[in-house]
TORTI-385220 format. One record per residue (C-alpha): residue number from 1; residue in three letters; x, y, z. Coordinates in steps of 0.02 Angstrom, whole numbers, plus 50000, padded with zeros to 5 digits. Layout:
TORTI-385220
NUM | Ala | X | Y | Z
...
This chain:
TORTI-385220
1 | Unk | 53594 | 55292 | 55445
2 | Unk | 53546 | 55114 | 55497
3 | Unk | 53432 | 55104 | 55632
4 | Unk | 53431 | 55162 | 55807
5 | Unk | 53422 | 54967 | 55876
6 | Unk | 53579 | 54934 | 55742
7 | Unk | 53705 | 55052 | 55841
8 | Unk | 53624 | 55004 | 55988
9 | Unk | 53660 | 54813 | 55965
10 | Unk | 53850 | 54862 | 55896
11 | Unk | 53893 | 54955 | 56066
12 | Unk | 53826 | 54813 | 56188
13 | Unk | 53914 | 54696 | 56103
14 | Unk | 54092 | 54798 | 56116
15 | Unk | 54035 | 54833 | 56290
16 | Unk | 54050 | 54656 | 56314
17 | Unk | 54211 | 54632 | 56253
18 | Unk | 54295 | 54768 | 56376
19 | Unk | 54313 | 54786 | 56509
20 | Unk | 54297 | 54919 | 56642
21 | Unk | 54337 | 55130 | 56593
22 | Unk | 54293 | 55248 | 56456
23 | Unk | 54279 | 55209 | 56263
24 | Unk | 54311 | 55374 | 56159
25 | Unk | 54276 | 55379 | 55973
26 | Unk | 54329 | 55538 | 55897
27 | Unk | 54262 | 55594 | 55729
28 | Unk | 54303 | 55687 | 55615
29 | Unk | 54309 | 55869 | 55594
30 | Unk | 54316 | 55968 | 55415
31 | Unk | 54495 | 55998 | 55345
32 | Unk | 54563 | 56160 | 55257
33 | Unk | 54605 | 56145 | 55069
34 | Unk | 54698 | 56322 | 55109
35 | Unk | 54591 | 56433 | 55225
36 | Unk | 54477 | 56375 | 55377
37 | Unk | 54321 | 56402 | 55282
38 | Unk | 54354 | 56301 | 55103
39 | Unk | 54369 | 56119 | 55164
40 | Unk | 54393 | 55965 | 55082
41 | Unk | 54246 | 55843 | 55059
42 | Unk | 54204 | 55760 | 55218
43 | Unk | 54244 | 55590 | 55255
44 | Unk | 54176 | 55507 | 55427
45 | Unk | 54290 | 55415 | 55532
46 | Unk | 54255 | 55236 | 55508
47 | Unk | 54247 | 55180 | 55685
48 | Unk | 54131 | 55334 | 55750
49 | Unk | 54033 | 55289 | 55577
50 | Unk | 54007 | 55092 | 55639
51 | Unk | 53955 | 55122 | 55831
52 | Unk | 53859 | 55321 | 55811
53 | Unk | 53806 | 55325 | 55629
54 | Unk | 53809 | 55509 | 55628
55 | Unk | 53873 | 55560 | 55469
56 | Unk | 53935 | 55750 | 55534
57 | Unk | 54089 | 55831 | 55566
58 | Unk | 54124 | 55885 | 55745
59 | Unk | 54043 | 55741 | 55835
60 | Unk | 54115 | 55607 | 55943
61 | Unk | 54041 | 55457 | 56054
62 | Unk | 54079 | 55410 | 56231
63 | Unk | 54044 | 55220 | 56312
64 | Unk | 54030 | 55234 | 56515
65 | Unk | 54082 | 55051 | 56530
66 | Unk | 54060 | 55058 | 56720
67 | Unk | 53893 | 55153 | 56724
68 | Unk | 53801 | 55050 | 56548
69 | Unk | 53786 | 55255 | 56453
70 | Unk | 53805 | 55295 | 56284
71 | Unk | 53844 | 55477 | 56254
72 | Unk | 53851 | 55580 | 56089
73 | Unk | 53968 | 55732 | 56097
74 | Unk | 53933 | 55873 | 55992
75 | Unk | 53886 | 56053 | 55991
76 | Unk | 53716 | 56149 | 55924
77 | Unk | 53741 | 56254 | 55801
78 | Unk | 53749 | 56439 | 55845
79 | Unk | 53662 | 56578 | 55736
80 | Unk | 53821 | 56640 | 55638
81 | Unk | 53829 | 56455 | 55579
82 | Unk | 53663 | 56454 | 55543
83 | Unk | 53682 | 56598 | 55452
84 | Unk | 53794 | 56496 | 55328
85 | Unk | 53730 | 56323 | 55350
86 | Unk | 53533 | 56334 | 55371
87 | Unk | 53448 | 56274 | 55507
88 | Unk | 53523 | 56082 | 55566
89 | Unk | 53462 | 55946 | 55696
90 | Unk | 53507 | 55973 | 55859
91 | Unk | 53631 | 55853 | 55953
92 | Unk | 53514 | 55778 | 56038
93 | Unk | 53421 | 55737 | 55875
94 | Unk | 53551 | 55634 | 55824
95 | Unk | 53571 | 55544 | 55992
96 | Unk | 53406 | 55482 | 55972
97 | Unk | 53429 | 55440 | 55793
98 | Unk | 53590 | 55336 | 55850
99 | Unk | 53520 | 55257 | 55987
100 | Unk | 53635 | 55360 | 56115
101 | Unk | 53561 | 55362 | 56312
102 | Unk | 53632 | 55563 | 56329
103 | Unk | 53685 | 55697 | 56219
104 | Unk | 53806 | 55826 | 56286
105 | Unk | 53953 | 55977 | 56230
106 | Unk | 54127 | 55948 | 56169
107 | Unk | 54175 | 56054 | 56356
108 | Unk | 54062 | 55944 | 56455
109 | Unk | 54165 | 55785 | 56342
110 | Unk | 54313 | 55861 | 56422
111 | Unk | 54255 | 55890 | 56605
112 | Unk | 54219 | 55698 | 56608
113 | Unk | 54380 | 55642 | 56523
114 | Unk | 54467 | 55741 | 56655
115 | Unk | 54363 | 55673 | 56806
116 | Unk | 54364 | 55508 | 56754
117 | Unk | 54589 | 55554 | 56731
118 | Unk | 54586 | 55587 | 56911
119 | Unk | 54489 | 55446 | 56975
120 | Unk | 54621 | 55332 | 56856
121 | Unk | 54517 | 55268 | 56760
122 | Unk | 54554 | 55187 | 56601
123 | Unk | 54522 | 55294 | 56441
124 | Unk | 54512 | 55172 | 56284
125 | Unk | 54518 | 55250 | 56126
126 | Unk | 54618 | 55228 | 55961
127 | Unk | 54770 | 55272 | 55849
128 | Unk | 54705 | 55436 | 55786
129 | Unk | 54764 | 55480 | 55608
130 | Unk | 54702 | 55636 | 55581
131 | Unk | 54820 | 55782 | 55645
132 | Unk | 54681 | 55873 | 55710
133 | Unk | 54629 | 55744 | 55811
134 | Unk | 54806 | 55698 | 55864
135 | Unk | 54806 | 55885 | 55949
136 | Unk | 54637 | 55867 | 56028
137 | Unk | 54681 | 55693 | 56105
138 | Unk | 54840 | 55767 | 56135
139 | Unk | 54772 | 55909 | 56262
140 | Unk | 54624 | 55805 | 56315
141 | Unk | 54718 | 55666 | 56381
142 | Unk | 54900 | 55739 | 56453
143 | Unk | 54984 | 55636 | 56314
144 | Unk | 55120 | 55678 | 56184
145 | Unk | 55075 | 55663 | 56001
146 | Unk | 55229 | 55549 | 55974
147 | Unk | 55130 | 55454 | 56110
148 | Unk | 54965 | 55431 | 56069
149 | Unk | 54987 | 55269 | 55941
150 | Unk | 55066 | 55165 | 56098
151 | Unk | 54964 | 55232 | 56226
152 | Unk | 54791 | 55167 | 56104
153 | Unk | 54713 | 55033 | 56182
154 | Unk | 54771 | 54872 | 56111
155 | Unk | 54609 | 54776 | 56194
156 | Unk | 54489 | 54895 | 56109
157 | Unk | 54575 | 54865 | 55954
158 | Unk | 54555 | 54686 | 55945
159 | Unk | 54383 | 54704 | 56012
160 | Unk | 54339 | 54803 | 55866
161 | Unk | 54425 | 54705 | 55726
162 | Unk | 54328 | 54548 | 55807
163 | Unk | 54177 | 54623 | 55764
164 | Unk | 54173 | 54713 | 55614
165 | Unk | 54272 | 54597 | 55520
166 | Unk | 54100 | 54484 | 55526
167 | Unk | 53989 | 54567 | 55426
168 | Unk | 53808 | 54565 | 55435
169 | Unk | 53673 | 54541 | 55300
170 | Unk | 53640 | 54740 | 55297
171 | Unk | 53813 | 54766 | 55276
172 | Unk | 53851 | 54649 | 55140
173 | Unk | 53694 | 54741 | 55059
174 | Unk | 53790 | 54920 | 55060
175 | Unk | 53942 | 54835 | 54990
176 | Unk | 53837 | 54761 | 54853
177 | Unk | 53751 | 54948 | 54825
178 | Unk | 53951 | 55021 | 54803
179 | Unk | 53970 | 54865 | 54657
180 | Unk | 53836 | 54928 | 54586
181 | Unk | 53908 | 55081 | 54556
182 | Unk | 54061 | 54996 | 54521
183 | Unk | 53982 | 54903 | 54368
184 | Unk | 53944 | 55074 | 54301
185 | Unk | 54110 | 55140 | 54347
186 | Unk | 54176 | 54993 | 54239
187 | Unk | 54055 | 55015 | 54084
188 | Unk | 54091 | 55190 | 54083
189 | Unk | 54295 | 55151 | 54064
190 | Unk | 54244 | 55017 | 53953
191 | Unk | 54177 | 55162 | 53820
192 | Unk | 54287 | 55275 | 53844
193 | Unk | 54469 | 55165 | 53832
194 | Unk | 54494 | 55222 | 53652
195 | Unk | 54643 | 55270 | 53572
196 | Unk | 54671 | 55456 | 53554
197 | Unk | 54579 | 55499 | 53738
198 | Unk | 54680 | 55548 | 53878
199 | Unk | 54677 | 55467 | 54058
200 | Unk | 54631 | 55625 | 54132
201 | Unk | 54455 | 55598 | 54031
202 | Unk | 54418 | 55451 | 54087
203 | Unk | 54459 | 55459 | 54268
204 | Unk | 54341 | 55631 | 54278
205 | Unk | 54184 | 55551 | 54192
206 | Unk | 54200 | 55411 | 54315
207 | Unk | 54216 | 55526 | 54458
208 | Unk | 54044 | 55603 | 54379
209 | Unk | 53975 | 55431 | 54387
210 | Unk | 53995 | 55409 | 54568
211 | Unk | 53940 | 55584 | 54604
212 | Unk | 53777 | 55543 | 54505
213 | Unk | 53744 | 55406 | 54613
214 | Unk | 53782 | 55508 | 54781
215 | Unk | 53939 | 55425 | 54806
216 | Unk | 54129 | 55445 | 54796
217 | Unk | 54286 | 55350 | 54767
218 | Unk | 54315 | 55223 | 54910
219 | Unk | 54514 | 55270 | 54860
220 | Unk | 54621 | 55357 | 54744
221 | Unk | 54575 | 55291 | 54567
222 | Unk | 54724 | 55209 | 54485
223 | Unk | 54699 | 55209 | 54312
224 | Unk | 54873 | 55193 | 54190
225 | Unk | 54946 | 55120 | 54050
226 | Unk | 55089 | 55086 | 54133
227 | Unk | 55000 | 54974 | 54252
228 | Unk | 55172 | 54888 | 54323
229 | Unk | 55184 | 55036 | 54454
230 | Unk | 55065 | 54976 | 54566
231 | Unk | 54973 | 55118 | 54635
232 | Unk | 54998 | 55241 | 54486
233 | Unk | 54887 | 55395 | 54521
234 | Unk | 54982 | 55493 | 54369
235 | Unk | 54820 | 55522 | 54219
236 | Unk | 54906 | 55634 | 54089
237 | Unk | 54949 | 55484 | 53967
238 | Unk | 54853 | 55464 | 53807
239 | Unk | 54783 | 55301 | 53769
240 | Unk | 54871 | 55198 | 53579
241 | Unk | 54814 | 55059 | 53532
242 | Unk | 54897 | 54904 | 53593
243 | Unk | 54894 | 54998 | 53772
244 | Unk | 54836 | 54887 | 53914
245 | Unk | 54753 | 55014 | 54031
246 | Unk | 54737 | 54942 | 54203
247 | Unk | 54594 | 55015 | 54298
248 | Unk | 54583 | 54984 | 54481
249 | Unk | 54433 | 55098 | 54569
250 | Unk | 54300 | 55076 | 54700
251 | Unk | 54150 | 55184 | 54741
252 | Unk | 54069 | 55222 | 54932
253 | Unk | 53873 | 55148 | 54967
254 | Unk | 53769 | 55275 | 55047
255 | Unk | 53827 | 55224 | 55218
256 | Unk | 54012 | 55230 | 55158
257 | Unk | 54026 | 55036 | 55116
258 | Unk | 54177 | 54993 | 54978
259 | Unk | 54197 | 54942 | 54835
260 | Unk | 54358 | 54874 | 54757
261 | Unk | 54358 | 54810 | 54570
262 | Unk | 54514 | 54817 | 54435
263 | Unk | 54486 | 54778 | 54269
264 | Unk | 54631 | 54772 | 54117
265 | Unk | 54566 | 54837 | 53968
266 | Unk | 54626 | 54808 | 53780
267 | Unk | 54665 | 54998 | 53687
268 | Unk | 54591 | 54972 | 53545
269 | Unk | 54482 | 54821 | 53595
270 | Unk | 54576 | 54663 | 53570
271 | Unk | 54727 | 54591 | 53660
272 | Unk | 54888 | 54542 | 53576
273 | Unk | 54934 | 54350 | 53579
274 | Unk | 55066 | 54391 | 53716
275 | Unk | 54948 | 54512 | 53803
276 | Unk | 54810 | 54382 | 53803
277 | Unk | 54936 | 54222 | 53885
278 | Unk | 54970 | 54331 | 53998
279 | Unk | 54804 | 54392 | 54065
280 | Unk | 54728 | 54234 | 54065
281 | Unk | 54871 | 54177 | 54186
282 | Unk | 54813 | 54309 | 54285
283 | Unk | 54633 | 54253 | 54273
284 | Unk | 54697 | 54054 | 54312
285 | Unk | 54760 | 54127 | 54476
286 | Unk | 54617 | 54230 | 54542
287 | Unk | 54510 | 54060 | 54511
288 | Unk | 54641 | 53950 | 54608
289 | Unk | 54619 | 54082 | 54744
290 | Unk | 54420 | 54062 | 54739
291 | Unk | 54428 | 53857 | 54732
292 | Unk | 54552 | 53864 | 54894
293 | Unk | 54465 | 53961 | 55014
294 | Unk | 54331 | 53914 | 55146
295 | Unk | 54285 | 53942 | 55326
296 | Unk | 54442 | 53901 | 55442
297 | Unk | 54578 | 53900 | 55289
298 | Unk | 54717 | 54021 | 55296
299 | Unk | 54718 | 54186 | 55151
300 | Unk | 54904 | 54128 | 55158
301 | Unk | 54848 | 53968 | 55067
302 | Unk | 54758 | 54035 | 54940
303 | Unk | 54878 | 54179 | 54918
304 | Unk | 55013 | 54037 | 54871
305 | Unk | 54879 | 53940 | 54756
306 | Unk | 54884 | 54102 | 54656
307 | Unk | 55079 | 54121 | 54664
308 | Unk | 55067 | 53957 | 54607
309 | Unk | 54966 | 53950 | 54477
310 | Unk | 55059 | 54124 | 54411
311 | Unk | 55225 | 54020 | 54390
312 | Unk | 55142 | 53862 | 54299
313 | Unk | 55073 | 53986 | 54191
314 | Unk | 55238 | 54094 | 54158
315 | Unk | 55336 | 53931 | 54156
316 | Unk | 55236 | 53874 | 54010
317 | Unk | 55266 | 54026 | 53909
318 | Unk | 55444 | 54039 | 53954
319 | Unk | 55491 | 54163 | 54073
320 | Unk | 55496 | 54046 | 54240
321 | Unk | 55598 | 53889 | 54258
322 | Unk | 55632 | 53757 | 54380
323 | Unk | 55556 | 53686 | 54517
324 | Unk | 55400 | 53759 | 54590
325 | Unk | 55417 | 53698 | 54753
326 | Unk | 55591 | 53790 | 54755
327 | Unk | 55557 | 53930 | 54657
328 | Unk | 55393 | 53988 | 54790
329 | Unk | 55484 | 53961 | 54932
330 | Unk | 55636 | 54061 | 54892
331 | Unk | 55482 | 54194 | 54818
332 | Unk | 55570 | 54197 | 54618
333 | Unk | 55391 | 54236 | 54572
334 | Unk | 55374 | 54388 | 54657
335 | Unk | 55496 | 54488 | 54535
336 | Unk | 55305 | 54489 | 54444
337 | Unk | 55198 | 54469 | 54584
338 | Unk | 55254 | 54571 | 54720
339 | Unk | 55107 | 54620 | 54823
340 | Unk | 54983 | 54522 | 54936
341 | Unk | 54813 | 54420 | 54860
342 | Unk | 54695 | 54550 | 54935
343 | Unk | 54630 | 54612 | 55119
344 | Unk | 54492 | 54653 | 55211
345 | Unk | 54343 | 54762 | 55152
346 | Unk | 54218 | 54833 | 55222
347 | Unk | 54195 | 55022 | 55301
348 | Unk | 54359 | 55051 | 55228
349 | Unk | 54416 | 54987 | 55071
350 | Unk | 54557 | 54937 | 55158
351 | Unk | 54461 | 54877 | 55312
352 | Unk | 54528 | 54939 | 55482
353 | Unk | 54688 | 54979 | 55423
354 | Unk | 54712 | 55122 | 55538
355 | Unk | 54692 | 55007 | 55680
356 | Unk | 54846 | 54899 | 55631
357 | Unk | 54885 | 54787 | 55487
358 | Unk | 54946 | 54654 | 55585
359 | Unk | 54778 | 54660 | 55706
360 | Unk | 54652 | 54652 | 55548
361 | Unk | 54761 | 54515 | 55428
362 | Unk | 54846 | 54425 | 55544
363 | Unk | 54852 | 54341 | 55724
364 | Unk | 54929 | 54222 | 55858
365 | Unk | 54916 | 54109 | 55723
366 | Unk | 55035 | 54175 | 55600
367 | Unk | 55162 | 54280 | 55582
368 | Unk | 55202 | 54411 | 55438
369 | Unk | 55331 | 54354 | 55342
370 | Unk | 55493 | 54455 | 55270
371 | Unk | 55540 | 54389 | 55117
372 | Unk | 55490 | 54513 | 54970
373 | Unk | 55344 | 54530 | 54903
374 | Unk | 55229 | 54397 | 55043
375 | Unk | 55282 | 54543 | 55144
376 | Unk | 55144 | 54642 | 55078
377 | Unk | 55032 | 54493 | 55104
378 | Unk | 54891 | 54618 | 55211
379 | Unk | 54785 | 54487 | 55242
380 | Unk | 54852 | 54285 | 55300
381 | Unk | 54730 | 54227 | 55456
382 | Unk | 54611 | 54083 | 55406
383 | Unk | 54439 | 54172 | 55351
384 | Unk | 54288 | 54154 | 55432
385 | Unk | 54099 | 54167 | 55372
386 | Unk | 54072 | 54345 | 55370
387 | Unk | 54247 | 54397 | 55304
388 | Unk | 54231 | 54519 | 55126
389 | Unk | 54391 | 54506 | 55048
390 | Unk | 54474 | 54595 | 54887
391 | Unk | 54529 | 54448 | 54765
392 | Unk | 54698 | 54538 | 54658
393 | Unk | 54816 | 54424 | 54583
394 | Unk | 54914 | 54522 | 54455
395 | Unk | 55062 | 54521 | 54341
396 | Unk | 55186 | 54658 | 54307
397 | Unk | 55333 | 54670 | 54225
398 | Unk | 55444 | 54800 | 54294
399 | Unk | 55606 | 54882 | 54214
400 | Unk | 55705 | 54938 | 54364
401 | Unk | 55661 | 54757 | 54463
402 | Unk | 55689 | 54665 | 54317
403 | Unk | 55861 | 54754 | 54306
404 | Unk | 55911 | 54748 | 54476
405 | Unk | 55890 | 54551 | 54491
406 | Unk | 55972 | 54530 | 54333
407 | Unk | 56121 | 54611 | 54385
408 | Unk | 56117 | 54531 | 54552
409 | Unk | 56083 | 54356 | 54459
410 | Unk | 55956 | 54342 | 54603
411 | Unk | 55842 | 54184 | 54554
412 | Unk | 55926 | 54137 | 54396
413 | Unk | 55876 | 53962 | 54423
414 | Unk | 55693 | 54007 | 54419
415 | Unk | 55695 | 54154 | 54292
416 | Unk | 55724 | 54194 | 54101
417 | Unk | 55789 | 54346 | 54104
418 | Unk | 55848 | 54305 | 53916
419 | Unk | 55662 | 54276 | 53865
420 | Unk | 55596 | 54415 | 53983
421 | Unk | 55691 | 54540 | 53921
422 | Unk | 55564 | 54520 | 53765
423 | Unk | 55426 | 54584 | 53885
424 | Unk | 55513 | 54746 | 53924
425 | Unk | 55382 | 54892 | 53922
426 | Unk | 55242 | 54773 | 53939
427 | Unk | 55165 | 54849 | 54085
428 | Unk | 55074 | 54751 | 54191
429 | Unk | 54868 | 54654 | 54218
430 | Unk | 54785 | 54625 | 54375
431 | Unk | 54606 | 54585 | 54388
432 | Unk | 54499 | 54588 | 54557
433 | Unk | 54343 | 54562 | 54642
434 | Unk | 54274 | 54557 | 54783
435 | Unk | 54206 | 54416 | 54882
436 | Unk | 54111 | 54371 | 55045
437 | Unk | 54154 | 54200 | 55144
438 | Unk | 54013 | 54080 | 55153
439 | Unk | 53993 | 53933 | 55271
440 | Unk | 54047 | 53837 | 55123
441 | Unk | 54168 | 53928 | 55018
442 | Unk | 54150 | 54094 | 54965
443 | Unk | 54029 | 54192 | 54842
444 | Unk | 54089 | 54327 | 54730
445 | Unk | 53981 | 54493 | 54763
446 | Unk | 53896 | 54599 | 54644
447 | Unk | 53833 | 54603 | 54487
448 | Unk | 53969 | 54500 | 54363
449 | Unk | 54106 | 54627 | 54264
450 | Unk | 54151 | 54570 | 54099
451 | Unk | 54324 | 54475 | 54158
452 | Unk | 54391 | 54334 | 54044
453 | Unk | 54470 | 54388 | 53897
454 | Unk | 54327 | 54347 | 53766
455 | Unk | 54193 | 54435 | 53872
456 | Unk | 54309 | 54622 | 53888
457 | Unk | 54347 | 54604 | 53712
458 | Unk | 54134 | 54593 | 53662
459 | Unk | 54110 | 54718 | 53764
460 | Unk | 54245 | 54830 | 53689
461 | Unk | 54223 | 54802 | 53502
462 | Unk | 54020 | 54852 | 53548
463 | Unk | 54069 | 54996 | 53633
């Protein structure tokens, strides 16, 4: 945990943005694998983690707008769980620890909720996500399940996003802790990307990196050969050489910061000609990205620097035609880029995303748009100093995508399809880091990741 003062300072300054009522954070509580006592590893809610700290399942955290009191919810361990568990802090322990003014039980939680239900006063509290959770707010509150996501408090939601999406010094320090781990993440991949070795290999000695480091994936790891499907979680293939193995992981800081870093890696240790034109398009994009943004300039922008920079680049080999002007406002290059620039990081690797997409990336501003592909732009509000955002152009050449706008002669004008159909079973590159906005531009966090396509290759062949 941070200290005391930390959570202290993080409620005022909510409390300042709300207005009168109740603010309930729920956290999380231990799920079943397949029988009540053999869970699944813990995970802290994000939003209980930010304001309370406590790292626990079963606790939750209560602001008395009206009456200035912080309360942490939770109940002492009794002697049969002692029995299993050992001896733990008490609640009130971890009130003090979080900077709370009270402690008090999960009943007396619900004895106020339902006081403060017939007085009509307002209960704020958030889209729950967890079905547990939907139950208990369910029955605590009088509201249907189906319910709960429209009934969440829109103005605590905004409140929140306001203020975590700046983060502070200590914050940016935990992300930089999960690149660390990241960079060894990344070296160990590195090493083991041979021919002959299975996915499956690879992904479980990285998983015993970040376990080494008490830490865990931030997400998933998505680590294929067939990079074009863009969140492959499928390890069984073995690596040949030629492969391009795209390998897209993040790790968790000890207060559950994120990480986010993808890497394409040569099989074998050298790109082809074709696989090397390609990449570095890739590369050309993600530095377009970096030279757009500052404080007070739309992600859109930079977003569309990278789209287009990614059809220069695929004009010049061949596979794009036309006008750019015309070809990125109809979206042609999204048959090969069809996913957003990046989004917010921070708690989550996908920061606040249970809160609402559309609160976190966007706002009054701008609008999310519905042509394919920018419609899975996640992040498109101007950035501020503060804001850590994933950088992820990429490049992927997909069969069935390929084939359906071929048939449909959708974009002809702006692509080869002659030419691309040399580039079937490619797969696909994307390359990303992470950055934090500075009152000048931006700075790219963490300690640097072999990237262009002379630095992975060194580090390969030595490997």
């Amino acid at each position: 945990m941070f200290s005391a003062s930390v959570y202290t300072q993080r409620r005022s300054v909510l409390q300042k943005r709300l207005y009168k009522g109740l603010v309930l954070f729920l956290g999380n509580v231990e799920t079943p694998m397949n029988y009540p006592a053999n869970t699944f590893p813990f995970r802290q809610d994000s939003a209980f983690l930010y304001y309370f700290g406590v790292d626990r399942p079963g606790f939750a955290g209560l602001l008395d707008l009206d009456n200035n009191k912080h309360t942490l919810v939770g109940d002492d361990f009794a002697i049969d769980d002692i029995i299993w568990m050992g001896v733990q802090p008490k609640v009130a322990e971890f009130a003090s620890l979080c900077g709370a003014d009270e402690s008090i039980s999960h009943k007396q939680l619900v004895e106020k909720i339902q006081e403060a239900i017939k007085q009509g006063r307002k209960i704020h509290f958030l889209p729950p996500y967890r079905p547990e959770n939907k139950i208990f707010l369910s029955s605590l509150l009088g509201v249907h399940v189906e319910q709960l996501k429209v009934n969440s408090s829109v103005d605590l939601i905004k409140a929140i996003v306001a203020q975590r999406e700046i983060k502070t010094e200590d914050e940016i320090t935990e992300i930089e802790k999960a690149l660390d781990i990241s960079w060894e993440m990344v070296d160990k991949m590195v090493h083991l990307a041979k021919p002959g070795i299975a996915e499956y290999e690879i992904v479980g000695a990285v998983e015993a990196v970040a376990s080494s480091r008490k830490s865990q994936f931030s997400f998933p790891i998505i680590l294929s050969v067939h990079g074009e499907t863009l969140h492959n979680h499928y390890h069984e293939n073995v690596l040949k050489k030629g492969d391009l193995l795209v390998c897209d992981s993040g790790a968790e800081s000890p207060e559950h910061y994120a990480s986010d870093i993808t890497r394409t890696l040569p099989v074998g240790g050298r790109y082809s000609p074709r696989q090397r034109d390609i990449y570095q398009v890739v590369l050309d994009a993600q530095v377009a990205a970096f030279k757009v943004l500052k404080p007070g300039i739309p992600f859109y922008k930079a977003h569309m620097a990278a789209a287009r920079t990614i059809f220069l680049g695929l004009k010049a080999i061949g596979l794009m035609r036309g006008n750019e002007d015309d070809a990125l406002y109809e979206g042609a290059h999204a048959l090969f880029f069809p996913h957003g620039l990046g989004h917010m990081m921070g708690l989550d690797v996908h920061d606040m995303e249970d809160l609402g997409e559309n609160y976190v990336g966007y706002d009054e501003t701008i609008e999310r748009s519905k042509q394919f592909g920018l419609a899975y732009l996640r992040m498109a509000k101007s950035v501020q100093p503060g804001h850590v955002i994933t950088i992820e152009p990429g490049l992927y050449f997909i069969p069935e995508l390929i084939d359906l706008w071929a048939t449909e002669k959708k974009w002809a004008d702006f692509v080869n399809f002659e030419k691309l159909a040399e580039y079937r079973g490619f797969g696909g590159i994307r390359i990303e880091d992470d950055i934090v906005v500075t009152e000048d531009g931006v700075r790219v966090l963490g300690r640097p990741i072999p990237k262009t396509v002379d630095e992975v290759e060194a580090v390969m062949i030595q490997a």
